[in-house]
C-alpha positions in Angstrom: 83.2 -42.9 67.6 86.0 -41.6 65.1 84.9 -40.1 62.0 85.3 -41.8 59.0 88.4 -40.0 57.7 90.4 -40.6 61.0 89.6 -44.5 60.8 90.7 -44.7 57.0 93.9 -43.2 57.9 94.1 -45.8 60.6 93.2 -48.6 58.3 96.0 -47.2 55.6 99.0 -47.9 58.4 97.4 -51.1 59.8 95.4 -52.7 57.6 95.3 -56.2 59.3 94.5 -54.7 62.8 91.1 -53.3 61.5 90.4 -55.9 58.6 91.6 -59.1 59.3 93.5 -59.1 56.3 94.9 -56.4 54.1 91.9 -56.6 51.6 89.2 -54.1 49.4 86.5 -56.7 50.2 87.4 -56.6 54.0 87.8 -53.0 53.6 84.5 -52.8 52.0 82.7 -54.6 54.8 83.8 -53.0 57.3 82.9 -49.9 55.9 79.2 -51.1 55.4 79.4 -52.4 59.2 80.9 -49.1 60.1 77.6 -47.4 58.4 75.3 -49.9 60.2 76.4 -49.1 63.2 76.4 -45.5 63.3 73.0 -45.6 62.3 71.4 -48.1 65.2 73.0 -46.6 67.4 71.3 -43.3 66.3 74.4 -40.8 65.7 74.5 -38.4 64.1 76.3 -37.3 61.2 79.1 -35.1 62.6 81.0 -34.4 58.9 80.3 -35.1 55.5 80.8 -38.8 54.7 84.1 -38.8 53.0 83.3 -41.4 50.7 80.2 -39.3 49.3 80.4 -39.6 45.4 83.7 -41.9 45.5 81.2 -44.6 43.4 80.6 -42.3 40.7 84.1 -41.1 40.5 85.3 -44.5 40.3 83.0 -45.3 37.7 83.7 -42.0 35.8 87.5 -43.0 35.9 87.4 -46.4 34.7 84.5 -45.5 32.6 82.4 -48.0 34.0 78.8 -48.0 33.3 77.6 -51.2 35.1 76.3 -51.2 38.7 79.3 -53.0 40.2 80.7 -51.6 43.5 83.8 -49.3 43.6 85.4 -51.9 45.4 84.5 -54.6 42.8 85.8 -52.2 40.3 89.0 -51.4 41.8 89.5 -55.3 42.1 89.5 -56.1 38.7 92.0 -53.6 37.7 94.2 -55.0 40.3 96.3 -57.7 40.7 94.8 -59.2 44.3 93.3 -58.2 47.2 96.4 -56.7 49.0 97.0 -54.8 45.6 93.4 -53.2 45.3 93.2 -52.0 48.7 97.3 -50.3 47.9 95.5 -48.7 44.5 92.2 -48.0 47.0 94.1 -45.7 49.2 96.0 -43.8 46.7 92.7 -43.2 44.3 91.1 -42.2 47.6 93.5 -39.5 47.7 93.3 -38.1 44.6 89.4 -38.2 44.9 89.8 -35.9 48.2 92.0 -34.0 45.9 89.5 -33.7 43.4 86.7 -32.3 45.7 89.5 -29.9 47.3 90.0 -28.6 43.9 86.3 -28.4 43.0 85.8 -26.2 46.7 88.8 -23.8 45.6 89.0 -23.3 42.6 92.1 -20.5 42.2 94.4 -23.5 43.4 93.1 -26.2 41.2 95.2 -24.8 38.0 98.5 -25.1 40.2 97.6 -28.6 41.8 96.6 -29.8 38.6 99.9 -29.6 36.9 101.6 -32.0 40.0 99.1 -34.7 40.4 99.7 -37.7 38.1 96.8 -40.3 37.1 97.1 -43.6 38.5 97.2 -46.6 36.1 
């Protein structure tokens, strides 16, 4: 089975092949079936879930207090479906960025002056 980053990079190019439709709820559902299946069929974790903390970051950036999913949340900021799962993929990114910058410190200061918030 791929890991989980390998599959989202997958899902970024060809949306439709994976989900059906280019869409945050698909998205989101076949990440929960992803999950599911990984745990009946007993495997185990080969690399930190990728997605660990993304909720909480989500919130944090939107300043969201409710209990609505990231994907819920990143829906009603966006136009449609199509649009969430575009503004998914780059918030992604800068999440990743945000733990790469949190592990290493000494290059956080530089990368912090290029990356630009997403609106």
């Amino acid at each position: 089975m791929d890991n989980l980053s390998d599959i989202l990079k997958k899902i970024k190019h060809k949306p439709s092949v994976y989900l059906g439709k280019p869409s945050i709820s698909c998205l989101q559902a076949f990440l929960s079936g992803y999950n599911v299946a990984q745990y009946q069929l007993g495997l185990p974790l080969q690399q930190e879930n990728p997605l660990d903390g993304f909720q909480d970051w989500i919130q944090k950036k939107f300043n969201i207090n409710s209990s609505q999913s990231w994907a819920n949340i990143i829906l009603f900021f966006s136009q449609d479906e199509r649009d969430a799962l575009d503004i998914f993929f780059q918030l992604f990114e800068e999440f990743c960025q945000s733990k790469v910058h949190i592990t290493h410190p000494k290059t956080a200061t530089h990368s912090l002056a290029i990356s630009q918030p997403i609106n």
